[in-house]
N, C-alpha and C positions, 0 to 999 in steps of 0.2 A: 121958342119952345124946344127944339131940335137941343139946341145950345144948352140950356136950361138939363135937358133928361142926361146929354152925354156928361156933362157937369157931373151930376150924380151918381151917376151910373161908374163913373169914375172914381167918387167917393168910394163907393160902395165896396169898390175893387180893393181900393186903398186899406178900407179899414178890415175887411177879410183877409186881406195879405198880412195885415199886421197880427189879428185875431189868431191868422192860420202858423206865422214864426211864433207868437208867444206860446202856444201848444206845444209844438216843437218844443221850443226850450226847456218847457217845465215836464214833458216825455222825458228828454235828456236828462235833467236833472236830479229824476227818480231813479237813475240808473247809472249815472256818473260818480262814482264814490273815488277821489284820491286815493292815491295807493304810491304816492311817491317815497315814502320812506316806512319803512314797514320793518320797528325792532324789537327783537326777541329780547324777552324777558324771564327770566330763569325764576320758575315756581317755585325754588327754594330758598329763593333771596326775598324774605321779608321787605327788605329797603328800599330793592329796586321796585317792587309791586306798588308800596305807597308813594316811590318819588314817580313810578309811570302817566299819572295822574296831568303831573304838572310840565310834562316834556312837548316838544311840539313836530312829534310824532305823528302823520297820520291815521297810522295803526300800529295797533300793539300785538306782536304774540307769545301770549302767558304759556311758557313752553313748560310742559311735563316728560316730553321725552329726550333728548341727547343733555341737555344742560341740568339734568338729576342723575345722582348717580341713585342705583336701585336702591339701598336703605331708605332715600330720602321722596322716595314717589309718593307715599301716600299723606307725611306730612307735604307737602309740596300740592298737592291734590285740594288739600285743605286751606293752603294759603293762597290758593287761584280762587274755591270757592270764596273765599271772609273778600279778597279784594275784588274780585265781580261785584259783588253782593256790595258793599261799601258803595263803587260806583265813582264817580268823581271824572268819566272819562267824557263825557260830553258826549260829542257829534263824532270822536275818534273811533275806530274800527277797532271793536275789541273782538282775538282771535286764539282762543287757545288749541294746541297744539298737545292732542292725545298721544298713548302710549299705542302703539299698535295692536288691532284687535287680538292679535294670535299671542301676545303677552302676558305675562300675568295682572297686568294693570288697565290692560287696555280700554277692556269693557267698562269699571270701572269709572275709569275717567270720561269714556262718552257717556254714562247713566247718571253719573255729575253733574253735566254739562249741558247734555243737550234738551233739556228745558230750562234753562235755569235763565232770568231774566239778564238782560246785561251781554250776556253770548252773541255776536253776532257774526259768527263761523264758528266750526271745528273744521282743525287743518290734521287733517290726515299720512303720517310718514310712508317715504318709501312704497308710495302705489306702484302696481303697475297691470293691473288689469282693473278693467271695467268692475269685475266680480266684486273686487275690495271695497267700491264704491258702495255697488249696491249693498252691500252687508252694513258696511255704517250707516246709512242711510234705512235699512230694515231695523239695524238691533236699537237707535236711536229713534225711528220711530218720528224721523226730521221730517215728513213729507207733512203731518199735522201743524209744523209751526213754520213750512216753505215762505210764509211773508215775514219773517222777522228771523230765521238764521238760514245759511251755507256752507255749502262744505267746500274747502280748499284743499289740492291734492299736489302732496313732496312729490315731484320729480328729479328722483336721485338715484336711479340706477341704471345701468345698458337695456333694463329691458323695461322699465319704467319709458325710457326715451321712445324705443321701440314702438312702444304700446299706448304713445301717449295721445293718439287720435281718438284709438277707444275708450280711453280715460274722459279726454275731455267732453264728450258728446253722451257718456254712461248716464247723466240724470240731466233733470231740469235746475239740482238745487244746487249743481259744479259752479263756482262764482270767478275759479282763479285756479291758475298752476302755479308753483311756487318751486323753482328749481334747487335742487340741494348740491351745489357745485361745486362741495369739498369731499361730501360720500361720494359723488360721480367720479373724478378725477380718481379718487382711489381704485374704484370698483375698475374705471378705465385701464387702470396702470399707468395712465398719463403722469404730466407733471407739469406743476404749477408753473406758467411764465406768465411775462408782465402781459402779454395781449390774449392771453386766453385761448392758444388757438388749438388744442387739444378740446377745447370745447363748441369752438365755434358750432359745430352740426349739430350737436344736442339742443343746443339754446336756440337755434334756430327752426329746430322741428319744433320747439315748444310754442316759439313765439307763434308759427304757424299755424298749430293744435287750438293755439287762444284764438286768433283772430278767427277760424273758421266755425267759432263755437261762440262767440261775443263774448269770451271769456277775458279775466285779467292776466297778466304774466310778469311775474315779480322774480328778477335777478337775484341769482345768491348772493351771501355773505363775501364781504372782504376780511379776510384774518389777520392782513398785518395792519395793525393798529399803528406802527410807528410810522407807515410810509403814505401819507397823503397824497401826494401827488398821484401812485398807482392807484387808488381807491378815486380818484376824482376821473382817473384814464378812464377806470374800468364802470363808474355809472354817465360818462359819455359814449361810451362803446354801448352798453345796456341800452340806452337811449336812441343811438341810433340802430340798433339789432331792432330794436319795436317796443321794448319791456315795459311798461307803466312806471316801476319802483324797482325800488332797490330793498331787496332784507341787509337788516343791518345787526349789528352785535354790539354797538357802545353809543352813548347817547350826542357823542363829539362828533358823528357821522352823518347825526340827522339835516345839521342845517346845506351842505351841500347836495345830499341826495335831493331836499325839498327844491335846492335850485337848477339842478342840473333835470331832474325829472317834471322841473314845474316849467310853463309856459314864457316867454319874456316879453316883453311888453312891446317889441314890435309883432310879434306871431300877434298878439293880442289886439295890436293898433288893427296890422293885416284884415282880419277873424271878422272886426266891426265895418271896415270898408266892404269887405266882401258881402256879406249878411244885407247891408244898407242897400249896397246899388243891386244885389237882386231881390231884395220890395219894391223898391223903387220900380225895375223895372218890370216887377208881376203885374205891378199896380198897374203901371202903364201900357201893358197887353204886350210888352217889348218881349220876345224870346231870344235875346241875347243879350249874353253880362259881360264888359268889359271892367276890369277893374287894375290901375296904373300900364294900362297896354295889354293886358293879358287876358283871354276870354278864359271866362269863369263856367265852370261846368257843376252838374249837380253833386256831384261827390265833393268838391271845392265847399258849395256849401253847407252841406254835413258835417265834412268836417271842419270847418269852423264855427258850427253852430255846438259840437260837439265840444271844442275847446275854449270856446265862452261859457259852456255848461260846466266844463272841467274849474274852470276861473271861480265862476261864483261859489261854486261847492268850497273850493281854496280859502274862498273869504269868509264862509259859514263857519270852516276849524279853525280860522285864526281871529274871528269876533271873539273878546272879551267875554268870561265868563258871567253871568249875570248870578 
C-alpha cells in the first residue's frame, strides 16, 4: 500500500514538475522576441521597404529620421505608412524610427504611427531624459494600445548615457535601448578605433540600464561596409558586453550578426541538460542539481530556460512562410 501511494505520489511530483517548466517556457516565450539583427531601413527608399519583407532580418527599422534628408520626410512618412499597411513581415519586429518631437515632423510621424496596425515599436532619437519619454508616450496616446506596441529609446548622447537609468525605468511600455554610436563618438570627440574603447562606458551603462529594467539592448551600427572582419570583432565584443543584437545598415550584415548574437548548439545541448536533470530532480524531492560535475543553481536554470525560449522564438522567424 505504502509502495503503491509513494509510487504516485511521485508521479504526481513528476508531472507538476513538468506542468510547472512548460509554464515557465511559454511566460518566456511571450516575452523573448529575438533582436539579434536589427536593420535600418531608409523610408525614402521605395526598394529597400518592399525588398524588407523577404530578408532574414529579425527586425526592421523603417527610419524617418537621420537616413531622410528634410525635403524627403513627408513623402518617406508615406512610404512607411503604404509598406506597414502592405505587411508581408510576418513574426519580424517591425520598428519605425520618428523624427524628434521638438521637430517639424516629429509629431506627425508618431500620429502616423502610433495606431496604425502593423507597428510594433516606435523608436525614439536621441533621448535623454525620462520627460521625452513620457511625452511620446502622452501625445501618442501608446498606453491604450500597451499590448501590441513599445517604444524604444536612441542612446546617443553624453547625456543621453548619463541619464539612461531614468530613461529606462520612465514607463512600463520602454521595451529596448538602442545605442547610436556614431552620434556618441561625435558628441564625445572621441574617435573611432577598431575595439571601441572610447566607448566602452557608455555601452556598458546602457547594457546595465537594460538588464536592471528587463529591458532589450541593441549595439550600434558598423559603418565600414568594406571591413568584415572589424564588424564580426565588434558584434562579438557586443555579445560579450551583454547586448541582445546588433543594428545594422546593409542587408550583407545580417547573416553574421544572426550568428554571432544567436545561441550555438552546444549552449543549446548545455540549456536541455541543465532544464532535464533539474525536473528530474524536483521530481524526485532531490534539492541538488549536478549537471557534467558542476552544481546547477537557480539562476543556471533561468537562464537556460530563457535561451531555449530564445531558440524556439528563432525557429518561429525562420519557419517558412505559409
Amino acid at each position: 500500500f505504502f509502495v503503491a501511494v509513494s509510487f504516485r505520489f511521485h508521479l504526481f511530483l513528476y508531472g507538476l514538475t513538468l506542468l510547472l517548466s512548460l509554464m515557465a517556457t511559454r511566460r518566456l516565450l511571450a516575452r523573448v522576441r529575438p533582436r539579434r539583427s536589427v536593420l535600418y531601413m531608409p523610408g525614402s527608399n521605395v526598394k529597400a521597404l518592399t525588398k524588407a519583407p523577404s530578408l532574414p532580418a529579425d527586425s526592421f527599422i523603417l527610419d524617418l529620421e537621420d537616413a531622410v534628408a528634410p525635403s524627403s520626410k513627408a513623402a518617406a512618412r508615406k512610404n512607411v505608412v503604404e509598406a506597414v499597411t502592405k505587411g508581408g513581415f510576418g513574426p519580424r519586429e517591425v520598428i519605425v524610427r520618428i523624427n524628434a518631437l521638438n521637430t517639424d515632423w516629429g509629431l506627425d510621424d508618431l500620429k502616423a504611427f502610433c495606431a496604425l496596425p502593423g507597428v510594433d515599436a516606435i523608436l525614439v532619437p536621441k533621448v535623454e531624459t525620462a520627460k521625452m519619454v513620457h511625452e511620446v508616450v502622452s501625445e501618442g496616446k501608446l498606453e491604450a494600445r500597451a499590448d501590441s506596441i513599445s517604444v524604444m529609446c536612441m542612446i546617443e548622447t553624453p547625456r543621453g548615457v548619463l541619464n539612461v537609468a531614468s530613461v529606462a525605468e520612465s514607463s512600463p511600455l520602454v521595451s529596448a535601448l538602442v545605442m547610436g554610436t556614431s552620434d556618441l563618438t561625435n558628441d564625445l570627440r572621441a574617435t573611432h578605433t577598431p575595439k571601441r574603447e572610447p566607448l566602452l562606458t557608455s555601452l556598458s551603462l546602457c547594457v546595465l540600464a537594460a538588464r536592471a529594467n528587463g529591458l532589450s539592448a541593441l549595439d550600434g551600427v558598423h559603418l565600414d561596409l568594406d571591413n568584415d572582419a572589424e564588424f564580426r570583432q565588434h558584434c562579438v565584443q557586443g555579445r560579450e558586453l551583454g547586448f541582445d543584437g546588433k543594428t545594422l545598415i546593409h542587408p550583407k550584415t545580417i547573416a553574421v550578426a544572426n550568428e554571432v548574437f544567436g545561441p550555438t548548439a552546444a549552449q543549446v545541448e548545455r540549456a536541455r541538460k541543465i532544464v532535464a536533470a533539474f525536473e528530474a530532480a524536483t521530481a524526485a524531492g532531490q534539492g541538488v542539481v549536478v549537471v557534467d560535475g558542476k552544481l546547477i543553481e537557480n539562476l543556471h536554470v533561468e537562464g537556460a530556460r530563457h535561451l531555449l525560449a530564445k531558440v524556439e522564438a528563432i525557429q518561429k522567424l525562420s519557419a517558412p512562410k505559409q
